[in-house]
C-alpha positions as CSV (number, residue, x, y, z in Angstrom):
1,X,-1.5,-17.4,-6.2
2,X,0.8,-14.0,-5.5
3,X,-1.3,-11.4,-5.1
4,X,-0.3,-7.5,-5.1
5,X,-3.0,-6.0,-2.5
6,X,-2.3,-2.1,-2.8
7,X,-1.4,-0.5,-6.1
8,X,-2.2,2.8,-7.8
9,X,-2.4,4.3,-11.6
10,X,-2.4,7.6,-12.5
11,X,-6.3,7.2,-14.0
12,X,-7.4,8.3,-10.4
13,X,-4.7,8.4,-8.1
14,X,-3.0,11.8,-9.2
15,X,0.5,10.6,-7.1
16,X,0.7,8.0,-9.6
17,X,3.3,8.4,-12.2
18,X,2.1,4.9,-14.7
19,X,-1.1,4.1,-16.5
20,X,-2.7,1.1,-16.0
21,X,-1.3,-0.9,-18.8
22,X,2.1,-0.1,-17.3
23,X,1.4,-1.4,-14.3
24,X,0.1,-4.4,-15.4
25,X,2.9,-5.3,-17.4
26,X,5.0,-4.7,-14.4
27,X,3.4,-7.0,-12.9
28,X,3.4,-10.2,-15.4
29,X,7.2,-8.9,-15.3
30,X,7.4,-9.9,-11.7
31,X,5.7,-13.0,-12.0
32,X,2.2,-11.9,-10.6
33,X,-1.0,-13.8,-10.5
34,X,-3.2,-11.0,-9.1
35,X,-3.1,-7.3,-8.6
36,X,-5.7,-5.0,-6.8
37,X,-6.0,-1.8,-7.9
38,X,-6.9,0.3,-4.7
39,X,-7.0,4.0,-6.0
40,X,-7.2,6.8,-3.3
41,X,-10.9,7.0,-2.5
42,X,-11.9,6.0,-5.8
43,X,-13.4,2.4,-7.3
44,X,-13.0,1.7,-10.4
45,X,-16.0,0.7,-12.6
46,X,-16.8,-2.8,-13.1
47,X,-16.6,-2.0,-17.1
48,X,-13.1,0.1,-16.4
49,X,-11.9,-3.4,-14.9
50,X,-13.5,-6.0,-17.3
51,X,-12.1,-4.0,-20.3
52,X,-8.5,-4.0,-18.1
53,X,-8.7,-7.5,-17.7
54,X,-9.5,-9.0,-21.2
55,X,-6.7,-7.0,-22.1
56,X,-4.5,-9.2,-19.8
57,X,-5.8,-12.2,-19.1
58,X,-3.1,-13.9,-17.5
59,X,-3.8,-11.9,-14.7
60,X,-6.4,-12.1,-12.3
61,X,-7.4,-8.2,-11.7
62,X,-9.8,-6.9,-8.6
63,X,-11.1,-4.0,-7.5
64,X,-10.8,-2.2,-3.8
65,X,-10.2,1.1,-2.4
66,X,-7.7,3.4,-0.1
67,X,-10.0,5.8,2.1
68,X,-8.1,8.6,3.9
69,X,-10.5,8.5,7.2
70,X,-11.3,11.8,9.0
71,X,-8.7,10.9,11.6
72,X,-5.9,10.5,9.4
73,X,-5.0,7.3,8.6
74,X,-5.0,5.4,5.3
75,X,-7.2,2.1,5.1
76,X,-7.3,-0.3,2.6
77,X,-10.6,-1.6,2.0
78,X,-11.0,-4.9,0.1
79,X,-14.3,-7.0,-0.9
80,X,-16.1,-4.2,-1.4
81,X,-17.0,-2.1,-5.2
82,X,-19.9,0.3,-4.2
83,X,-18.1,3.3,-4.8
84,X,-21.1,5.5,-3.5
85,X,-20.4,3.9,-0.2
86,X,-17.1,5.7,0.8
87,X,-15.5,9.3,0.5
88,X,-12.4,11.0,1.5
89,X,-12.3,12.1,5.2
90,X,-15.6,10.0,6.4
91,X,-15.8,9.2,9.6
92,X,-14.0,6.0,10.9
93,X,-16.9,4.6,13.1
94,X,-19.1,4.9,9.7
95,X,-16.2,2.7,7.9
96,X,-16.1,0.4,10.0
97,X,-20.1,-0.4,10.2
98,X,-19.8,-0.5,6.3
99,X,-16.4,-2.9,6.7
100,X,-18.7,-5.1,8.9
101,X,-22.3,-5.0,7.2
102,X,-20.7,-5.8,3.3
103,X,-18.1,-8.3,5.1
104,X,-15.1,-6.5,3.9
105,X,-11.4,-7.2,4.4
106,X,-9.6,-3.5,6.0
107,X,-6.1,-3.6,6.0
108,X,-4.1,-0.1,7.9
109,X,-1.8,1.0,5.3
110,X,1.7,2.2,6.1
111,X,1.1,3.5,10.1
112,X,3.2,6.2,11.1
113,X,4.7,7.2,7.9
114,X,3.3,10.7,8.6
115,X,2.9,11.4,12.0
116,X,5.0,9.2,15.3
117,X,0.9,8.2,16.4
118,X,-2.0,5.8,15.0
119,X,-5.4,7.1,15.2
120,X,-7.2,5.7,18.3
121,X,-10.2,6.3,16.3
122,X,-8.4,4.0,13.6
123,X,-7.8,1.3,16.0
124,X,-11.5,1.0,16.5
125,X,-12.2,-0.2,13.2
126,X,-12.6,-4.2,12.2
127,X,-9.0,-4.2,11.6
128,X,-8.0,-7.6,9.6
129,X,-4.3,-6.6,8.8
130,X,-1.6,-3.9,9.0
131,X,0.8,-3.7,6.2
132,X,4.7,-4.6,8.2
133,X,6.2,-4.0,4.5
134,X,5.4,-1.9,1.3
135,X,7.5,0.9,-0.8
136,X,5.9,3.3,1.7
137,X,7.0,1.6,5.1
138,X,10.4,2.3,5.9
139,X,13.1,0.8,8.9
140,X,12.4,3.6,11.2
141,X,8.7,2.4,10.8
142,X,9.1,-0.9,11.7
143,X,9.7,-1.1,15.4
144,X,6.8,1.0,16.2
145,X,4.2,-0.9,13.8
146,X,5.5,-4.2,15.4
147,X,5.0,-3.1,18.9
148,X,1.2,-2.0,17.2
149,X,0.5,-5.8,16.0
150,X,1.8,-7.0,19.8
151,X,-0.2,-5.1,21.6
152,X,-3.7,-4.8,19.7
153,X,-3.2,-8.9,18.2
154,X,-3.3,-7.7,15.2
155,X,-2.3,-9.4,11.8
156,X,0.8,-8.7,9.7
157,X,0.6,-8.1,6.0
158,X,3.0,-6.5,2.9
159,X,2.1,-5.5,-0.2
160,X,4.1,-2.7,-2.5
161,X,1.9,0.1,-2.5
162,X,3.0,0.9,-6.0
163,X,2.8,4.1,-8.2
164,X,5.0,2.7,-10.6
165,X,5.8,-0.5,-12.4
166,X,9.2,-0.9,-10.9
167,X,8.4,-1.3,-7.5
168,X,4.9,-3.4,-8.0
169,X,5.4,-7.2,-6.3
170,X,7.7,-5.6,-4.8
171,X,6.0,-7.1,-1.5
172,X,2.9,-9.0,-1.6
173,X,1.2,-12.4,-0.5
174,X,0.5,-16.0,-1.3
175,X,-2.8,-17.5,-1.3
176,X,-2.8,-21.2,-0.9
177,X,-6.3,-21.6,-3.1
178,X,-7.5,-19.3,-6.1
179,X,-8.4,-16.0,-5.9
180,X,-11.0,-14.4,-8.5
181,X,-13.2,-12.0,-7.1
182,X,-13.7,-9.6,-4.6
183,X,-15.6,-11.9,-2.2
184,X,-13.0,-14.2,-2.4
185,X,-10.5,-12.1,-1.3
186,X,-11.8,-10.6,1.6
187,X,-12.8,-13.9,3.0
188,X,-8.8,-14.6,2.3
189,X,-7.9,-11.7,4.5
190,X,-10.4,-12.0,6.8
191,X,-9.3,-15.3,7.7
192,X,-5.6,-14.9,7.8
193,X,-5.7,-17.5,4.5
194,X,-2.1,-16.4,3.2
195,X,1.4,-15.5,3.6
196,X,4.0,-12.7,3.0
197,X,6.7,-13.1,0.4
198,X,9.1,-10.5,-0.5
199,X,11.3,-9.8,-4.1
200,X,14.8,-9.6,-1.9
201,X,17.2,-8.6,-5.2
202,X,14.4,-6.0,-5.8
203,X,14.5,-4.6,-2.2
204,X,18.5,-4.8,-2.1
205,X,18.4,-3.0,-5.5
206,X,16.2,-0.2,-4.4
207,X,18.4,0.3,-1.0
208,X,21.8,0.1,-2.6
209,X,20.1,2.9,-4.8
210,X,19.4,4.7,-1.6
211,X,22.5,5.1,-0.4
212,X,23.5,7.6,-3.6
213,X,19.9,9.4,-3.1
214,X,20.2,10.0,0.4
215,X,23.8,11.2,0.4
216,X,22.4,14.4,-1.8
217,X,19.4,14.7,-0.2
218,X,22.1,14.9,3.0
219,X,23.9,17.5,0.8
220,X,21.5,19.7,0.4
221,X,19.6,19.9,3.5
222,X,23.0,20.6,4.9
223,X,23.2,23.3,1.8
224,X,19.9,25.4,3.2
225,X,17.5,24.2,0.3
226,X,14.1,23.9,1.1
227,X,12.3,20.3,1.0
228,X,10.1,21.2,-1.5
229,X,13.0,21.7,-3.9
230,X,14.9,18.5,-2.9
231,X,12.0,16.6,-3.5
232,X,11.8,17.3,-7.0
233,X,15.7,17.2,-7.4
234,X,15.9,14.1,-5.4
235,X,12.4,12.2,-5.7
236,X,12.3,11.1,-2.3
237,X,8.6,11.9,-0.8
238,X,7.8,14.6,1.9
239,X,7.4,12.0,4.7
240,X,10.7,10.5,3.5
241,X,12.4,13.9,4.1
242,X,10.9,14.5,7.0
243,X,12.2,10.9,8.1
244,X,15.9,11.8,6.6
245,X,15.5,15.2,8.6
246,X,14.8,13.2,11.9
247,X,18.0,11.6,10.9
248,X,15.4,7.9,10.4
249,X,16.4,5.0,8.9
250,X,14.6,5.2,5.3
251,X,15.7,2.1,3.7
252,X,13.0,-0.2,2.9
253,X,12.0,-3.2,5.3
254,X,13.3,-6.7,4.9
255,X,10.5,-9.3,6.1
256,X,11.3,-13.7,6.1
């Protein structure tokens, strides 16, 4: 089964630009077999997902959640739908006693996109994966979160981080066995049961578009405008700017 682990809609993730109907059509566009919908802090409501999934029932649709811990960092919590349980900026130590106790699957999601550091709070937690690939991780990234898995054994992962339909299975993994709840796919995760895959014409696509975008982002950083008005001219995220500003590699990642 390919599975798309971390995806947003704009019902409570106010970044995202599609509704959920729109992203789910992306993804039986791409071929999907399962998304997760992992809005910021927020669960969705097991009627809210029931009444998304009759509605497409060629796909197999879960529930988790993206916490934004108090140190910083962005975890993807999977296996667990107790909403009540988590809150932006909670404490990292109390996440990961809640990971452990409900046996849920934590993924880090996209390290050092803001900041050249990962939380040493952050690398306390039951870690189970660290996302190597998604349409937030970008080249300058990847060194740095490579040397992260080598030295703390941790366990590569991708998925598309999506806000839109266009870029959903974008990245994602393969699960040798089916996958229909939320238990099931932490145990997955937990264990290591899958494998990366990658859209490669998609990821070319979206880095020969680069090449125009980044040229006028170049143009006008070089032209004194500020980066709150090349990011709406542009698109490109504050972190990316930053990155371009750094004069980073922003293309996206290629993985085998």
């Amino acid at each position: 089964m390919r599975f798309d682990l971390h995806t947003h809609t704009n019902r409570y993730s106010g970044c995202a630009r599609a509704t959920p109907q729109e992203m789910m059509e992306g993804a039986i566009r791409q071929g999907l077999d399962g998304v997760v919908i992992t809005e910021h802090d927020t669960i969705w409501s097991e009627g809210e997902i029931e009444e998304l999934q009759t509605a497409y029932p060629q796909l197999t649709i879960l529930r988790g959640i993206e916490v934004h811990t108090a140190s910083g960092e962005d975890i993807v919590v999977l296996g667990i739908t107790d909403t009540s349980l988590f809150h932006r900026y909670m404490d990292d130590a109390v996440l990961g006693e809640i990971i452990e106790e409900y046996q849920g699957a934590a993924i880090l999601a996209h390290p050092y996109r803001y900041r050249d550091e990962v939380s040493p709070e952050v690398l306390k937690l039951p870690l189970h994966a660290v996302e190597i690939a998604s349409s937030n991780i970008r080249q300058y990234m990847q060194e740095p979160i490579a040397e992260l898995i080598r030295k703390h054994g941790l366990r590569p992962i991708a998925s598309s981080d999506a806000h839109w339909p266009e870029n959903i299975g974008i990245y994602g993994v393969e699960f040798p066995h089916p996958v229909t709840s939320e238990g099931q796919l932490a145990a997955a995760i937990r264990k290591g049961a899958y494998r990366l895959f990658m859209n490669k014409e998609r990821v070319k696509q979206v880095n020969d578009e680069l090449r125009e975008q980044i040229s006028l982002a170049q143009r006008l950083l070089d032209q004194g405008y500020s980066t709150y008005e090349i990011r709406d001219l542009c698109g490109f995220s504050l972190s990316m700017l930053t990155a371009l500003r750094a004069g980073r590699q922003v293309n996206l990642v290629t993985i085998p």
